[in-house]
C-alpha positions as CSV (number, residue, x, y, z in Angstrom):
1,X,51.1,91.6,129.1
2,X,48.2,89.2,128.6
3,X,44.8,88.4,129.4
4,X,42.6,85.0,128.9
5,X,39.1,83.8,130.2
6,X,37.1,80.7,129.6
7,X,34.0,80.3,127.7
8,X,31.4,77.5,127.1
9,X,29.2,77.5,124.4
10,X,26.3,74.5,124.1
11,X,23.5,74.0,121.1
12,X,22.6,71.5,118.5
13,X,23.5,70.1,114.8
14,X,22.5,68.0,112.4
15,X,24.4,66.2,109.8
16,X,24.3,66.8,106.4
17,X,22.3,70.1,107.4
18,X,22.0,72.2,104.5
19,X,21.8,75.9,106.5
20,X,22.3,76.3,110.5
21,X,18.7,77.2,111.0
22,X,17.8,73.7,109.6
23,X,20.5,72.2,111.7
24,X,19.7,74.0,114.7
25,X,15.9,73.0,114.3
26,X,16.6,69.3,113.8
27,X,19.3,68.6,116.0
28,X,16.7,69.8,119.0
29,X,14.4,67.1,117.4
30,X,16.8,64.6,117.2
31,X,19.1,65.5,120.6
32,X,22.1,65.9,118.4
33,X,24.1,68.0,121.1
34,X,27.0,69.9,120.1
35,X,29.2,72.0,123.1
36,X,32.9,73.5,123.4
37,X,34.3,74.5,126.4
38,X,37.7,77.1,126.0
39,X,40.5,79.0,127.5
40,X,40.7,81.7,124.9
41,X,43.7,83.9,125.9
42,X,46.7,86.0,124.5
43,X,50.6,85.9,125.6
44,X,50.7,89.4,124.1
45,X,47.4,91.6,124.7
46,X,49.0,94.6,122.3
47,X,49.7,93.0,119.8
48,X,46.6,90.8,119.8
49,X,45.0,94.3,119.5
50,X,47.3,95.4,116.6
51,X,46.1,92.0,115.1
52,X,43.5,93.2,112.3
53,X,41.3,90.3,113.2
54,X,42.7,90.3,117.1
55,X,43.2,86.6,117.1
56,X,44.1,84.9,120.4
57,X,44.7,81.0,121.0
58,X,41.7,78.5,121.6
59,X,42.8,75.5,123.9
60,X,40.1,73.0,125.3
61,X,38.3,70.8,124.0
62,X,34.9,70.0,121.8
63,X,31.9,67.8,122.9
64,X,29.7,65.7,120.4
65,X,28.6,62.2,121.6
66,X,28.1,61.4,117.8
67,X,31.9,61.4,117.0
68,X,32.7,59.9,120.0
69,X,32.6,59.0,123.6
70,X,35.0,61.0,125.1
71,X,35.6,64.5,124.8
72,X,37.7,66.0,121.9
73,X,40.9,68.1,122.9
74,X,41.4,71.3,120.6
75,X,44.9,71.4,118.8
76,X,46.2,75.0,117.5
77,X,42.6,76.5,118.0
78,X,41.8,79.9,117.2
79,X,39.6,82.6,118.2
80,X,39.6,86.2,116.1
81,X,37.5,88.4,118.3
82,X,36.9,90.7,115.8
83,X,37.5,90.0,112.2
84,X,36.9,92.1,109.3
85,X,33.1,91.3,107.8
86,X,32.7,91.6,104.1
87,X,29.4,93.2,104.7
88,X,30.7,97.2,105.5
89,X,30.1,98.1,109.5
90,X,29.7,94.5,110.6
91,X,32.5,92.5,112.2
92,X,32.8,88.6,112.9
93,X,33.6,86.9,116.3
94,X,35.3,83.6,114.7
95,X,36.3,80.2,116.0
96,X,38.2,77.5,114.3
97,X,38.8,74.4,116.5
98,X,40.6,71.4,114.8
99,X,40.5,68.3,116.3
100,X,40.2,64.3,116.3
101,X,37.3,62.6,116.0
102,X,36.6,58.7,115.6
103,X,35.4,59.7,111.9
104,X,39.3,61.3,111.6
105,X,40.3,64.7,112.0
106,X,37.6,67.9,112.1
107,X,36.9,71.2,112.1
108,X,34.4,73.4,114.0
109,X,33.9,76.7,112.0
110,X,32.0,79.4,113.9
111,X,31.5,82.7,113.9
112,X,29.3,85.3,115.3
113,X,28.1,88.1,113.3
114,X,28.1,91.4,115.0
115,X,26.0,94.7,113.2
116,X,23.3,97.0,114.0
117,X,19.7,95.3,112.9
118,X,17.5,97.6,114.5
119,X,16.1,97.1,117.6
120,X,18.6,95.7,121.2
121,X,20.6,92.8,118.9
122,X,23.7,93.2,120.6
123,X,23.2,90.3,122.9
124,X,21.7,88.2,120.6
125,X,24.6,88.9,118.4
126,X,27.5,88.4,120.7
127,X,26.0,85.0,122.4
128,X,24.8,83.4,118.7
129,X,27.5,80.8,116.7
130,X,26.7,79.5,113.7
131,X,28.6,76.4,113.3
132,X,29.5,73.5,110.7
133,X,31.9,70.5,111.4
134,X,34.1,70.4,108.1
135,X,36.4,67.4,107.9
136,X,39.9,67.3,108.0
137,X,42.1,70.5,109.3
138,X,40.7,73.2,107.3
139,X,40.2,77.3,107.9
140,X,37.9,79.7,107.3
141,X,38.2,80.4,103.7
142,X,37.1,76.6,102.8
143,X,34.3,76.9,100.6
144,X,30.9,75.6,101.6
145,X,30.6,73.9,98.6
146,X,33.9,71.5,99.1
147,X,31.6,68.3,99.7
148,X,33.7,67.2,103.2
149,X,31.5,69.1,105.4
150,X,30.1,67.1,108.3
151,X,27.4,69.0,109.8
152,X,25.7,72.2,111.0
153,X,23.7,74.0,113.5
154,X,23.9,76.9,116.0
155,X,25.5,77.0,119.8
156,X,24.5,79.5,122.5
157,X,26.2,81.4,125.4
158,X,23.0,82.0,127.7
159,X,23.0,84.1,130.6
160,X,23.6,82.0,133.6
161,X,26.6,81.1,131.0
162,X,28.2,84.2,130.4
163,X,27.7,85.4,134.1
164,X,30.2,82.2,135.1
165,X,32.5,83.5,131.9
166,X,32.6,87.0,133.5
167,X,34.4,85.1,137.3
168,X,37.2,83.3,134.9
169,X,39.4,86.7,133.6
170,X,42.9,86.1,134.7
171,X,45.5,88.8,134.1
172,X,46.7,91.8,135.5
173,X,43.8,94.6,136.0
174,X,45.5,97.0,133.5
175,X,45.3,94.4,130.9
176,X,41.6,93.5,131.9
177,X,40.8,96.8,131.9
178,X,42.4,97.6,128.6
179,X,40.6,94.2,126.8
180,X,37.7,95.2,128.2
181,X,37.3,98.6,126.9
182,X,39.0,97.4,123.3
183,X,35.6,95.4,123.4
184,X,33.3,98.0,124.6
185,X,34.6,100.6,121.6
186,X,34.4,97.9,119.1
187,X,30.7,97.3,120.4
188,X,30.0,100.8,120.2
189,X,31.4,101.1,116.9
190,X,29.2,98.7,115.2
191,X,25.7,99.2,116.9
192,X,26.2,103.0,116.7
193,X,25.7,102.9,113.1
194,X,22.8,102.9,111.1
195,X,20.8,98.7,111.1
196,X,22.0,96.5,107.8
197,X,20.4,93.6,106.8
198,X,22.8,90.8,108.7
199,X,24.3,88.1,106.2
200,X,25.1,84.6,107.0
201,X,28.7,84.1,105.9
């Protein structure tokens, strides 16, 4: 069984940014553009669901004209579509992309954090990445504090984005169906809860 899609994701850093609101704010100023573009799928749909944080393999590659002309190819990229939050009833959509730059090799550390803060935040939730560009091949767990991190700032799925996502599922319609609903109940698991104050991780 499996199931994959694509998804693009565009926005804005800034180097030496010390939070992604600051990066995300500057970057517009200074056009410092920032996209990926990814075939995020799973050879084995069960036991991607079995997975506690559901990872599935990332393959495509990263955009950013200040590291480089050409477009960056992902090697052994990662997305964990829902990954346990330290924060009780929140979860974390989480990317980690390593690959070559023309300042050496990078990572692009995302994630999206998903939990009930009042009002309709699901969207803003699901489509919202805070980002940094650590150097070297590094995962999730490397501190903030290491001194080799590049940059940071925030990308977007918009609308018109996510409506061209939803045309790229491949896979058989069982395991469509059965991915989609996984996602639906996890929605539904979060945002019927009671709103916490969101964290930034």
């Amino acid at each position: 069984m499996s199931v994959e899609f694509t998804e693009e994701m565009k926005g804005f850093y800034t180097p030496g940014a010390p939070t992604y609101d600051a990066g995300d704010v500057t970057g517009r100023r200074d056009w410092n553009r920032l996209m990926f573009h990814l075939t995020i799928g799973t050879a084995d749909l069960g036991a991607a669901l079995r997975d506690p944080h559901h990872s599935m393999a990332a393959r495509g590659y990263v955009r950013c004209r200040a590291l480089g002309a050409a477009d960056h190819p992902v090697h052994d990229g990662r997305f964990d579509l829902f990954a346990p939050s330290p924060v009780a009833g929140r979860l974390l959509m989480r990317y980690r992309l390593p690959f070559d730059s023309r300042e050496g090799p990078m990572t692009l550390l995302g994630f999206k954090d998903v939990g009930n803060d009042g009002g309709v935040d699901a969207w803003p939730d699901t489509t919202t990445l805070y980002t940094r560009l650590v150097h070297g091949t590094v995962d999730h767990d490397h501190p903030d504090d290491a001194g080799d991190e590049h940059g940071r700032g925030i990308l977007r799925l918009d609308a018109p984005m996510f409506a061209r996502q939803l045309t790229t599922y491949r896979g058989s319609l069982l395991d469509i169906t059965r991915f989609n609903l996984f996602f639906v109940r996890r929605l539904l698991s979060v945002y019927g809860r009671a709103p916490r104050q969101e964290v930034r991780a």
